[in-house]
Every structure is written in C-alpha cells, then in structure tokens.
FIROFI-489929 format. One line per field, with one value per residue (C-alpha): residue in one letter; x, y, z; residue number from 1. Coordinates in nm, 3 decimals. Each point is the difference from the previous one (the first is absolute). Layout:
% residues N
torti <- c(A	...)
x <- c(X	...)
y <- c(Y	...)
z <- c(Z	...)
numar <- c(NUM	...)
//
This chain:
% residues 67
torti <- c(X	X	X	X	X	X	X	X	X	X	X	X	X	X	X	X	X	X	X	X	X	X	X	X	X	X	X	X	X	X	X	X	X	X	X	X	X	X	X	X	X	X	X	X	X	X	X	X	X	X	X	X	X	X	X	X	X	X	X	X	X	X	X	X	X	X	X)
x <- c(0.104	0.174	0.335	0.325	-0.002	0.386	0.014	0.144	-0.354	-0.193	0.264	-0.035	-0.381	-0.044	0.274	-0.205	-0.366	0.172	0.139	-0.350	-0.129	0.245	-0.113	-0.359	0.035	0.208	-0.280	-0.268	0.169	0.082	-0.351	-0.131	0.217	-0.133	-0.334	0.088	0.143	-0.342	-0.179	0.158	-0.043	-0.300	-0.061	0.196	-0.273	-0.266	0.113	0.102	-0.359	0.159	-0.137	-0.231	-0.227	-0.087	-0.408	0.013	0.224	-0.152	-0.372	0.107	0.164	-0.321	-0.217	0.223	-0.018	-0.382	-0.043)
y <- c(-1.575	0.228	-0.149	0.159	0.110	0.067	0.300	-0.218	-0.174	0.338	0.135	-0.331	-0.016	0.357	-0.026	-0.260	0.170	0.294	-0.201	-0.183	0.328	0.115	-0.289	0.028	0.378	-0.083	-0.264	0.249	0.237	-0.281	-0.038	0.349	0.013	-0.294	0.140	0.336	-0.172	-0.211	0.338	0.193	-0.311	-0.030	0.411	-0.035	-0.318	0.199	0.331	-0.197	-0.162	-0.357	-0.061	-0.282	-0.082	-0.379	0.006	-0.336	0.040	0.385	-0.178	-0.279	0.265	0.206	-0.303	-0.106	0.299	0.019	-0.309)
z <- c(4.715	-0.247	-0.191	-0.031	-0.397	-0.096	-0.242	-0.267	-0.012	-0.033	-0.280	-0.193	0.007	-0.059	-0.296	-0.164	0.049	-0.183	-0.284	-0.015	-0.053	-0.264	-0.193	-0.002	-0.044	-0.348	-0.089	0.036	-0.256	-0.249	-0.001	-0.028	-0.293	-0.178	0.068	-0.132	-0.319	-0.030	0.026	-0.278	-0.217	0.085	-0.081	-0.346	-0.089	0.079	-0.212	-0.260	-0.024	0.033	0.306	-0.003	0.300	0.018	0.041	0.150	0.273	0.105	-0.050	0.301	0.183	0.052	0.060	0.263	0.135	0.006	0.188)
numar <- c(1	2	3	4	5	6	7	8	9	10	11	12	13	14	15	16	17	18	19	20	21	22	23	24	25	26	27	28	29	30	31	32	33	34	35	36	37	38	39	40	41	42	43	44	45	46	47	48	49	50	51	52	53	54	55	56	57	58	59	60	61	62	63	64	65	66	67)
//
C-alpha cells in the first residue's frame, strides 16, 4: 500500500540531499588543492635535485608487489 507523502517531507529530504552534496562537492576541491600543492612541491624537490628517494621503503614496495 502506498503512503500519503506531504510535500513538506519531499522538500525537506530533497533540501538536505542537496546540502549533503554541497558539502562533499567542497571537500573534494579542498582536496584536489592539497594535492596540487603536494605536486608542485614535490616538482620544485625534484628540479632542485633535493629530492631524495628512500631505497628502503621503494625496495618493500616492489617486493610486495611481486608477491
């Protein structure tokens, strides 16, 4: 059997799906923009020659990724 749904109900739940949405969408380019800022540092290391790529941890990476 099918309920009666009063339109207040469908503005409210659609009101908050949007603002749900809002949110996530602003979290999402927060952390593109951290990303980008990692990037560039990242590029300016490298450039620079001050880069320094820790053997250990890249050696365990590719054996894990071997097995």
């Amino acid at each position: 059997m099918i309920s009666q749904t009063t339109s207040s109900a469908v503005r409210s739940a659609y009101t908050s799906n949007t603002s749900d949405v809002k949110m996530a969408k602003t979290k999402v380019g927060v952390s593109q923009e951290a990303n980008t800022s990692k990037i560039d540092k990242l590029k300016e290391l490298i450039d620079s020659g001050e880069y320094k790529v820790n053997i250990q941890s890249l050696s365990e990476k590719m054996a894990d990724s071997l097995l």
